[in-house]
C-alpha positions as CSV (number, residue, x, y, z in Angstrom):
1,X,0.0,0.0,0.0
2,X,2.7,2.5,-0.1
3,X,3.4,2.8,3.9
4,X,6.6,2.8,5.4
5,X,6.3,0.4,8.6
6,X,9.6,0.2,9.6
7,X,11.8,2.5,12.2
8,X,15.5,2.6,9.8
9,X,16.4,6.4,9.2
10,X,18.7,5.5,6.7
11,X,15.5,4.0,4.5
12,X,14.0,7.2,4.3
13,X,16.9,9.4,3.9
14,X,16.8,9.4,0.2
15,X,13.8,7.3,-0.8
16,X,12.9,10.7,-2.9
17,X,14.8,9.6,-5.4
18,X,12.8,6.8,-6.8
19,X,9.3,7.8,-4.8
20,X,7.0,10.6,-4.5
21,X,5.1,11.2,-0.8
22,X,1.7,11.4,-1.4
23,X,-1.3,12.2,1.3
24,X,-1.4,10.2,4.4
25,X,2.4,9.0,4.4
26,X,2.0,7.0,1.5
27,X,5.0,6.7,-0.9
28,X,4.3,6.2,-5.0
29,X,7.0,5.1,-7.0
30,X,8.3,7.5,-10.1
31,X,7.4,5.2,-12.6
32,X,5.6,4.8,-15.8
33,X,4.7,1.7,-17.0
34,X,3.6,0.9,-20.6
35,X,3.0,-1.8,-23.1
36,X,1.1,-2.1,-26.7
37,X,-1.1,-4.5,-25.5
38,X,-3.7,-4.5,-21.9
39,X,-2.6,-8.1,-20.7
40,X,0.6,-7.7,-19.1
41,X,0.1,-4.4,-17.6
42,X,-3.5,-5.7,-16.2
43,X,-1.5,-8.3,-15.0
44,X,0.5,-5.5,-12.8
45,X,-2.9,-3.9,-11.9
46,X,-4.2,-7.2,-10.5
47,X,-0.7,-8.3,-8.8
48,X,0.5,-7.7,-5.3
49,X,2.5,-4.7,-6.3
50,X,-0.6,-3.2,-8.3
51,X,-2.2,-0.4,-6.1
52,X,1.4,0.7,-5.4
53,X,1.7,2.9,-8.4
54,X,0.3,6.1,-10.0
55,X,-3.6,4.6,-11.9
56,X,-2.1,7.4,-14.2
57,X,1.2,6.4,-14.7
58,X,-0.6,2.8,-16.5
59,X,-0.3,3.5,-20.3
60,X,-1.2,0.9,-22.8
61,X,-2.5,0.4,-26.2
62,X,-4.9,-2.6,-27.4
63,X,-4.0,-3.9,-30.5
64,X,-0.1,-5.2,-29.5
65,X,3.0,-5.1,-31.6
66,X,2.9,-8.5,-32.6
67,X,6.9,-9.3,-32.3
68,X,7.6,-6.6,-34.9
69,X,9.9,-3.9,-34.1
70,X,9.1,-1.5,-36.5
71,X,5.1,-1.8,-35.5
72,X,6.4,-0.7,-32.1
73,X,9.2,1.9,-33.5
74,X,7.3,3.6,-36.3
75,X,3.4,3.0,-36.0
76,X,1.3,1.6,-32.8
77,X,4.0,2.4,-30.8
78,X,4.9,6.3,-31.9
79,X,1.4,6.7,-31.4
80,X,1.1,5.6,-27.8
81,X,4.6,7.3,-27.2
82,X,2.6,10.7,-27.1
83,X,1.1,9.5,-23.7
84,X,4.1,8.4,-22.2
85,X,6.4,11.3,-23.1
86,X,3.8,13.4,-21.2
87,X,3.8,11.4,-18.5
88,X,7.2,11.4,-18.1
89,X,6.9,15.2,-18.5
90,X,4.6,15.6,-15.3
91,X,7.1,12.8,-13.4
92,X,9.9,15.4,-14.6
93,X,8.4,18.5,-13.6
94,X,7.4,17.1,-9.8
95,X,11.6,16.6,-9.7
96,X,13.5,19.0,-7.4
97,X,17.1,17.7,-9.4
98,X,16.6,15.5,-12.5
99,X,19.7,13.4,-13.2
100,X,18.3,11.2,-15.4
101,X,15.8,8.2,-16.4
102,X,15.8,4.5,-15.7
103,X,14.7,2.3,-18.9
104,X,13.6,-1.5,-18.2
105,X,13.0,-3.8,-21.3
106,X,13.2,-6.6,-24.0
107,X,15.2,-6.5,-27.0
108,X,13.1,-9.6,-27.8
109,X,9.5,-8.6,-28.3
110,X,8.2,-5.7,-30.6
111,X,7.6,-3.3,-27.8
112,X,10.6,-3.5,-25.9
113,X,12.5,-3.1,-28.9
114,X,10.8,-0.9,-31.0
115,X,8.4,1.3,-28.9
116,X,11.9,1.0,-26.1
117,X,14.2,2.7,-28.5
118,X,12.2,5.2,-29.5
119,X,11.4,6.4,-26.5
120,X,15.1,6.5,-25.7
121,X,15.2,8.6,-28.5
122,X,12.5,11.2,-27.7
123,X,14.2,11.4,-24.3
124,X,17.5,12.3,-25.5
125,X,15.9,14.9,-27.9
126,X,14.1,16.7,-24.8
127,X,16.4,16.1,-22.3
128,X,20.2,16.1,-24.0
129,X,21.8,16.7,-20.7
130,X,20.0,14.1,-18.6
131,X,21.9,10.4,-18.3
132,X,19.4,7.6,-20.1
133,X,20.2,4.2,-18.7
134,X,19.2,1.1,-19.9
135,X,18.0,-2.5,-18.3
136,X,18.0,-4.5,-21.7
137,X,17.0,-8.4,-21.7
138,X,18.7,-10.1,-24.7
139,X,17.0,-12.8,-26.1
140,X,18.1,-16.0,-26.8
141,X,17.8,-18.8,-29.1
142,X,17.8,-21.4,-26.9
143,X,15.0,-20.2,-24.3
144,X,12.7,-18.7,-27.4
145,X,11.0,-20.3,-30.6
146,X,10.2,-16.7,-32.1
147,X,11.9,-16.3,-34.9
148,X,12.5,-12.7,-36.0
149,X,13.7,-12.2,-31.8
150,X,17.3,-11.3,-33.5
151,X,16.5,-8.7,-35.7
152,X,14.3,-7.0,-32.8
153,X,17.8,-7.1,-30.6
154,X,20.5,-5.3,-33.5
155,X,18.0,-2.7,-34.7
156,X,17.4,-2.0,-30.9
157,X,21.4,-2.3,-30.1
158,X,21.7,0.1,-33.0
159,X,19.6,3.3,-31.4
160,X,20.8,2.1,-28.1
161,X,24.3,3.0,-28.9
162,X,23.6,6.3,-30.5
163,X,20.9,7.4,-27.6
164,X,21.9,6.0,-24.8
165,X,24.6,6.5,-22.2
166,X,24.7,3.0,-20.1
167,X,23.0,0.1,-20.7
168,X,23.1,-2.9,-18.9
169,X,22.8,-6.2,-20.1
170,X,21.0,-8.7,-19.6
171,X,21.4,-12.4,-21.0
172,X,17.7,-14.7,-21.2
173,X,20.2,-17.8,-21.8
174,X,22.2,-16.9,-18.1
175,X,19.3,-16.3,-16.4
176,X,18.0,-19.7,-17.2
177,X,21.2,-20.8,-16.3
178,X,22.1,-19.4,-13.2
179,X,18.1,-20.6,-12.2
180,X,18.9,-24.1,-13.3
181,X,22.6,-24.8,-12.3
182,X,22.5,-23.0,-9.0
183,X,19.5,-22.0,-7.7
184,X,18.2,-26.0,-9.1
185,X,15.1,-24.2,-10.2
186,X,14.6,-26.7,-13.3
187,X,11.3,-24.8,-14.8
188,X,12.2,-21.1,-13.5
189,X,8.7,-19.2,-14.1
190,X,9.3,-14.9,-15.3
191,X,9.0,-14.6,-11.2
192,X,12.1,-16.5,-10.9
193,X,13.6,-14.5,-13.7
194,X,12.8,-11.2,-12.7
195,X,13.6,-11.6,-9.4
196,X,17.2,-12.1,-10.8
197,X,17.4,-8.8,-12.8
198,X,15.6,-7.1,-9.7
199,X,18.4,-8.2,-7.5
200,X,21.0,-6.5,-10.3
201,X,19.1,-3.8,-10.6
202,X,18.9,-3.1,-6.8
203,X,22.6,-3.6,-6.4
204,X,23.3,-1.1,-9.2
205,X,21.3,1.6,-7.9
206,X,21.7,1.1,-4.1
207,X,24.3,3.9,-4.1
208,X,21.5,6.3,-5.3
209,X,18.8,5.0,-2.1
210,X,21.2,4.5,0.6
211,X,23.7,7.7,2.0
212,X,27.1,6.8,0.8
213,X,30.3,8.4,-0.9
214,X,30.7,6.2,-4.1
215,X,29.1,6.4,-7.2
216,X,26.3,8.5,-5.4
217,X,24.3,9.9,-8.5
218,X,24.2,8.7,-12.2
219,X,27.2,11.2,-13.2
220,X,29.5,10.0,-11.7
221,X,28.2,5.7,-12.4
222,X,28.7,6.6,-16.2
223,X,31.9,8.0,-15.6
224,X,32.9,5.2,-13.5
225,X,32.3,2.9,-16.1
């Protein structure tokens, strides 16, 4: 529900950087979550996690992309872009010191790839002196039977190395891996995998939650690296 129960001062030190305090002590993560098609982001809605985030911040389109890149890079997904751009607008404008935005997607499917790039692209246009980092799932052949997954992944790679300024990388194949060889979870489920890249993800950016003296803002990560 959004409400701090614990007593650790050095939780709430900087939560503003990823939340926004709302009435009655409840926090609201900054983030924006979108998709071409209503099924996976209903399945957010209806989750545990759900009623945690902004109803407004919940941007989807009907029709899906289909696997194809360019239906998420040039038609379906420009079109929906609109919304998020000005979502991320209102996010941007509720920030007392932008550094910079956080992307999470597939290079596998058509709107990770297509509608993902493109939005990396619109940010870099507005904001040319903000830091765009990427969380990009590879696909694999091994772990996937749709076909046209590879061309999704170098036309993405392509924009992601003119538009953005880190990106990190992760492989579908190792995360099966590292689920089956040493966490012996023989049929890992996307809980299992996600869980994995939230675990990465949390120890990337724990120098931006917690009160520290290395690496504390995206700067000085991307120069780091």
């Amino acid at each position: 529900n959004g409400i701090y129960n614990e007593d650790s001062d050095d939780q709430l030190e900087r939560i503003n950087v990823f939340f926004n305090e709302a009435h009655g002590g409840r926090f609201v993560p900054r983030a924006i979550l979108t998709d071409l098609e209503p099924g996976t982001i209903d399945t957010v809605k209806n989750g545990l996690y759900g009623s945690l985030f902004c109803p407004d911040n919940y941007i989807f389109g009907q029709s899906g992309a289909g696997n194809n890149w360019a239906k998420g890079h040039y038609t379906d997904g420009a079109e929906l872009n609109y919304s998020v751009l000005e979502a991320v607008r209102k996010e941007a404008e509720n920030c007392d010191c932008l550094q910079g935005f956080q992307i999470s997607h597939s290079l596998g499917g058509g709107t990770g790839s297509g509608m993902g790039t493109l939005l990396v692209s619109k940010l870099k246009d507005e904001y040319p002196d903000r830091i765009v980092e990427n969380f990009s799932i590879l696909p694999s052949p091994k772990v996937s039977d749709i076909v046209v997954e590879p061309y999704n992944a170098i036309l993405s790679i392509h924009h992601l190395i003119e538009y953005a300024d880190l990106v990190q990388v992760f492989d579908n194949e190792a995360l099966y891996d590292i689920n089956a060889r040493t966490l012996h979870i023989q049929k890992p489920t996307y809980l299992d995998l996600n869980h994995l890249v939230s675990l990465a993800m949390s120890g990337v950016t724990c120098v931006f939650r917690f009160p520290g003296q290395i690496n504390n803002d995206v700067k000085k990560l991307a120069v780091n690296l």
